[in-house]
C-alpha positions as CSV (number, residue, x, y, z in Angstrom):
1,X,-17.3,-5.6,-26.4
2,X,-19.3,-9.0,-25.9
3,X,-19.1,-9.4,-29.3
4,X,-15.0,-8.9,-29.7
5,X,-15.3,-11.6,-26.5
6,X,-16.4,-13.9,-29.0
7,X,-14.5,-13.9,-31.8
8,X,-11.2,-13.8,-29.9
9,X,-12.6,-17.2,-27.9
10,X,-13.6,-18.7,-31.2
11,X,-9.7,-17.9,-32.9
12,X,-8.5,-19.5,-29.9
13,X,-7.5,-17.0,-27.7
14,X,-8.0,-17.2,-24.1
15,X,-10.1,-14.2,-22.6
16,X,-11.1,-13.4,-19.6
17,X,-13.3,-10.1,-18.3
18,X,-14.3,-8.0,-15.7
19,X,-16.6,-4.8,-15.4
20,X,-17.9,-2.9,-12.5
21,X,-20.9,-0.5,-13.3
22,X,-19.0,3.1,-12.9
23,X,-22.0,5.1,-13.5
24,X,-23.8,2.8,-10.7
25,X,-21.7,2.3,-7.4
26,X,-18.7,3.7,-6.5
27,X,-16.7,6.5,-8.3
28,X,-14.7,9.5,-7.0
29,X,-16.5,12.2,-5.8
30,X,-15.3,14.9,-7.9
31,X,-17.0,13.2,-11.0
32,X,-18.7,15.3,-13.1
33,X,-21.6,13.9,-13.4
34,X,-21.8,14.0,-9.4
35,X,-22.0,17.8,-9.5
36,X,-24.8,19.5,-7.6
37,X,-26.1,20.7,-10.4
38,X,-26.1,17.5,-12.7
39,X,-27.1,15.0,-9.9
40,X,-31.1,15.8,-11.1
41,X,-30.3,14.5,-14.8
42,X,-30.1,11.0,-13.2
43,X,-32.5,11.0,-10.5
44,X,-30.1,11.9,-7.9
45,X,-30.1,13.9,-5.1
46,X,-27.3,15.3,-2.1
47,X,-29.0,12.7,-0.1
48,X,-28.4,9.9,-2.6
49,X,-24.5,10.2,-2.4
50,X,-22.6,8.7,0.5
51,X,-18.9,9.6,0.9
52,X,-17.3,6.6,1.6
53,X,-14.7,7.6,3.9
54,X,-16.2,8.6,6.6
55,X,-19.7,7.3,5.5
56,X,-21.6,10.2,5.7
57,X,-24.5,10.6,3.7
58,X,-24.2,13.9,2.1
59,X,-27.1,16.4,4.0
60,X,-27.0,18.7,1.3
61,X,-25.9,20.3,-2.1
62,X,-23.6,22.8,0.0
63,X,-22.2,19.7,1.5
64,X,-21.7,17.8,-1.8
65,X,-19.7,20.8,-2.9
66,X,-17.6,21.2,0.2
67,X,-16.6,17.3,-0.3
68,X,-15.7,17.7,-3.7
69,X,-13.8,20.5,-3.2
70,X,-11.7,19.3,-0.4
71,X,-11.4,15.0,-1.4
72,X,-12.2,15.2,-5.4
73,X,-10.8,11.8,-5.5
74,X,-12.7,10.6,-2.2
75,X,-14.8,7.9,-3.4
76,X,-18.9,8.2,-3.4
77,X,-21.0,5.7,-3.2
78,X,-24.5,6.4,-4.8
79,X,-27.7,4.6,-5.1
80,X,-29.7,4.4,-8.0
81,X,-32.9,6.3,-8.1
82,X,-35.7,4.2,-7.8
């Protein structure tokens, strides 16, 4: 993308950008790759995911599920491992 950036800049054109790092903040709980089972294939856990309207930390993978069942499009917040 960067490099598209450039040459549209260089031909004149004005461009402007924005990104925000999906895969590292804030996405609807529902996601797939917030699934119980697939949290471990990032270096996730339950505990990692907080469920930004009520700010709960998630306690468990039960929890998770619950959450994603009943708000898939509630927005999670979840740190990074590490």
């Amino acid at each position: 993308m960067l490099g598209l950036v450039e040459r549209a800049q260089r031909a004149g054109a004005r461009v402007s950008t924005e990104a925000y790092p999906y895969g590292a903040g804030m996405t609807g709980i529902g996601a797939a790759f917030l699934a119980p089972e697939r949290l471990a294939e990032r270096g996730l856990t339950p505990r990692s995911i907080t469920y930004a309207p009520t700010r709960e930390q998630v306690s468990s993978a039960a929890r998770l599920s619950e959450l994603r069942t009943a708000d898939p499009g509630g927005t999670g917040h979840h740190q990074a491992p590490g």
